[in-house]
C-alpha positions in Angstrom: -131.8 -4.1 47.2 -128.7 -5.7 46.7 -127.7 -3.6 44.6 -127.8 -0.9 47.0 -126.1 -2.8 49.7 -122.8 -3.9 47.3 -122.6 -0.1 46.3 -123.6 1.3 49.8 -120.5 -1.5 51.4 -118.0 -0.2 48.5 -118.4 3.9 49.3 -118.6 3.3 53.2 -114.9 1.3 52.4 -113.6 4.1 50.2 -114.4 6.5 52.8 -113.4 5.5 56.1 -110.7 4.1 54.2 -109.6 7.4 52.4 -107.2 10.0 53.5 -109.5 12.6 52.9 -112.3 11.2 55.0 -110.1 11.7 58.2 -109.2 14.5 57.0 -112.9 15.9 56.8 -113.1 14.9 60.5 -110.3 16.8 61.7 -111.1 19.7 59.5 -115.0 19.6 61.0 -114.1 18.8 64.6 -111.5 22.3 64.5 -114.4 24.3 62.7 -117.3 22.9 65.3 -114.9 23.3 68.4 -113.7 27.0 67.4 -117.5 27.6 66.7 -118.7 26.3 70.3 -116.0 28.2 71.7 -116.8 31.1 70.1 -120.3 31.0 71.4 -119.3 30.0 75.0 -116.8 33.1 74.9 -119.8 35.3 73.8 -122.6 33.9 76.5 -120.1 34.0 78.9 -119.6 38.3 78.3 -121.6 39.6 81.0 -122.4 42.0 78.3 -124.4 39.8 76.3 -127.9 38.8 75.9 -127.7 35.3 77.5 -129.3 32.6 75.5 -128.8 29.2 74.8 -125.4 27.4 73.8 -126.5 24.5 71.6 -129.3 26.9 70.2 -126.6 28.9 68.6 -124.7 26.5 67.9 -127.1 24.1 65.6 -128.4 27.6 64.0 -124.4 28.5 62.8 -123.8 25.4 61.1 -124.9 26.0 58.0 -121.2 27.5 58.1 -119.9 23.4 58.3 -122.3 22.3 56.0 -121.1 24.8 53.1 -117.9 23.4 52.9 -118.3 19.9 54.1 -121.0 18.6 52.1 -118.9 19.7 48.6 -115.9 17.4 49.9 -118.1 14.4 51.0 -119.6 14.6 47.4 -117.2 15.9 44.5 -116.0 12.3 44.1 -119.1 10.1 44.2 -119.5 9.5 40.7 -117.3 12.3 38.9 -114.1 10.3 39.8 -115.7 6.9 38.6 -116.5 8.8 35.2 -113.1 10.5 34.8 -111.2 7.2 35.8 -113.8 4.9 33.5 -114.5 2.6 35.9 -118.2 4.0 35.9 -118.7 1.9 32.8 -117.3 -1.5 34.6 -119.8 -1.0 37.8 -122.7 -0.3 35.1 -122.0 -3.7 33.8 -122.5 -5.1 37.1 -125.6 -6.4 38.1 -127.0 -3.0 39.3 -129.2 -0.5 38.0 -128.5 3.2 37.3 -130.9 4.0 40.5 -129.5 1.6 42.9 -126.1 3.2 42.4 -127.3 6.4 42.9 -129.1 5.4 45.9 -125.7 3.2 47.3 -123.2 6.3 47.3 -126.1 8.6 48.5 -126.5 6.6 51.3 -122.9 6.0 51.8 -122.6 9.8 52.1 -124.8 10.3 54.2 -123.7 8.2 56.7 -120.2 9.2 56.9 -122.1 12.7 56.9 -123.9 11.8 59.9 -120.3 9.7 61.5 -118.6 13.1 61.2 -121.3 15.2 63.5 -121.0 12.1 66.2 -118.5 13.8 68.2 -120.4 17.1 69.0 -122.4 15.1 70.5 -119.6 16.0 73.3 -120.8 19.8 73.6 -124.2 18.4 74.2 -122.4 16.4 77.7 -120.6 19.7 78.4 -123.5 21.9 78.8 -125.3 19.2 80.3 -122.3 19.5 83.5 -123.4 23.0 83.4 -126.7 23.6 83.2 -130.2 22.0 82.8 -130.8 21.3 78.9 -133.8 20.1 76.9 -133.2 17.1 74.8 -135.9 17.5 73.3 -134.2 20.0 71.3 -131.1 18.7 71.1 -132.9 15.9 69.5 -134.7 18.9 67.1 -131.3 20.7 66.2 -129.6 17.2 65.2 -133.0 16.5 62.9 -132.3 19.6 61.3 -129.0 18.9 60.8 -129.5 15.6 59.1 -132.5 17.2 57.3 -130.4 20.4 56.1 -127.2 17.5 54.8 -129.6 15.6 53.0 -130.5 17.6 50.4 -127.6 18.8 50.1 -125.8 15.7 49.8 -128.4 15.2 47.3 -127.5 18.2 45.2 -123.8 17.0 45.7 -124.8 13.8 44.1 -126.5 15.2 41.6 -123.0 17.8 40.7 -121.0 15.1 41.0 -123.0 13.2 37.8 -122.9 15.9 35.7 -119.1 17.0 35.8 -116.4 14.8 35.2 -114.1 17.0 37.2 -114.2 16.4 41.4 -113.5 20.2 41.3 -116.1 21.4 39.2 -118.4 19.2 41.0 -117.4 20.5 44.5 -117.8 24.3 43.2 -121.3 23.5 41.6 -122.2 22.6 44.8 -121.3 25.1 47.3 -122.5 27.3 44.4 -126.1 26.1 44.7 -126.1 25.3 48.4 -124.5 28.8 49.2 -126.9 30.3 47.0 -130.2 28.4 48.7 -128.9 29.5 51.9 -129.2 33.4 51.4 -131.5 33.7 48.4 -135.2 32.7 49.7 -134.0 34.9 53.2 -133.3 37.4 50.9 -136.2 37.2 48.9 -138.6 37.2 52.0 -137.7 40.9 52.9 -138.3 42.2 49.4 -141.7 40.9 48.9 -144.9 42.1 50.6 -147.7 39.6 49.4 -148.3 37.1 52.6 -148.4 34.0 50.9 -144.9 34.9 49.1 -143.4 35.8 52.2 -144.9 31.8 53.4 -143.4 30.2 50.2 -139.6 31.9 50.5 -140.4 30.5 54.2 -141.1 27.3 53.4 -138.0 27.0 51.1 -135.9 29.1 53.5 -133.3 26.3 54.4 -131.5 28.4 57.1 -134.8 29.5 58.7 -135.6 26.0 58.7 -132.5 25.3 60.5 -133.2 27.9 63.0 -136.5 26.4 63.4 -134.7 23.4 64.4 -132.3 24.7 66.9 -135.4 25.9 68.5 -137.0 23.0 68.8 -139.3 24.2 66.2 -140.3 20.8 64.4 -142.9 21.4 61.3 -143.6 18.3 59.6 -144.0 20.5 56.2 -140.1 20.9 56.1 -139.6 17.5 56.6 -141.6 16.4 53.6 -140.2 19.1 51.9 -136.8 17.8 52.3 -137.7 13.9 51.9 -140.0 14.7 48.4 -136.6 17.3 47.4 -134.6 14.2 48.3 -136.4 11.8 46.3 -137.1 13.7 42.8 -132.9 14.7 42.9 -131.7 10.9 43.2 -134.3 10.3 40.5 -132.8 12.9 38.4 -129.5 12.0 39.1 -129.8 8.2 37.8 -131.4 9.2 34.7 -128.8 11.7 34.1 -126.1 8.6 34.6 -128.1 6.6 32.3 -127.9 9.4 29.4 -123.8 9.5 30.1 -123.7 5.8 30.5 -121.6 5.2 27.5 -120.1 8.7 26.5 
């Protein structure tokens, strides 16, 4: 466990005090606020359908998370393997896992720091109009549900390429590619219990599911099992580069 918390104190320092962290804020706060804007433009059209602003708001961020999840991620270990100062924290007192584990967390925390201030929009409607917290609360959980497993696809990218780039396009690779494929594949099939498994591995249907206040328990175990078997992966896939 201490481990954890010496790795965990070390990323949370190299990211709030990086450049590029702030940067990531600025760059998510212009995206979000030109998204909510977007939305409160199109509700406000007496020509639309009406709906819902945070609704639509929590369902189009798979948009942020594309981009933003690579950034937070393309350094974690990549840079320490490049640099070779992987091989001095292996000497440490720590375990492969434990490191894993540390800049996961890391991530996801300054993952979760950068989403703080939309919490804003949430006040703004709020001046408004009546709105259920409940699924505010439910659009938030899918939001931190959604980013950790992708951060843990991050992490995993970032052990496997000792370039930040590489590891950054491997990423939004994958996640762009989760994002439309099991949609996709949901139209094209016409077996029932297909059309339930591209479902349950839908991750923007999930999200939507979310924004709706839509809270199924099987997503949630899908993400936390997902979760668990990539870190795994990820620290023995440290362990086999340990010393090349």
């Amino acid at each position: 466990m201490s481990g954890i918390l010496a790795t965990l104190r070390r990323e949370l320092c190299a990211y709030f005090f990086s450049p590029l962290a702030w940067a990531l804020l600025t760059l998510l706060l212009v995206i979000n606020g030109t998204i909510f804007a977007l939305i409160i433009s199109f509700l406000s059209d007496p020509r639309s359908a009406g709906g819902r602003p945070l609704d639509f708001f929590f369902s189009s961020s798979w948009v942020v998370l594309m981009f933003i999840v690579p950034l937070l991620t393309m350094r974690l270990i990549s840079e320490e393997r490049s640099s070779g100062s992987i091989e001095v924290l292996m000497t440490a007192a720590v375990t492969e896992l434990q490191v894993v584990v540390g800049k996961y967390l890391a991530a996801l925390l300054f993952y979760l720091f950068l989403w703080l201030p939309t919490l804003a929009y949430a006040a703004i409607v709020a001046g408004y109009s009546e709105i259920d917290w409940g699924t505010i609360a439910s659009g938030y959980l899918g939001i931190f549900a959604a980013g950790a497993v992708f951060l843990a696809i991050g992490t995993l990218a970032s052990s496997l390429a000792r370039n930040q780039v590489v590891s950054g396009v491997i990423t939004f690779a994958v996640v762009f590619f989760l994002f439309l494929v099991f949609g996709s594949l949901q139209s094209l099939v016409n077996s029932s219990v297909w059309k339930e498994f591209f479902a349950y591995l839908d991750v923007a249907g999930q999200m939507d599911d979310f924004a709706r206040g839509v809270v199924d328990s099987r997503h949630l175990v899908f993400d936390l099992t997902t979760v668990i078997f990539l870190l795994f992966v990820t620290s023995r896939t440290l362990a086999a580069k340990k010393w090349r």
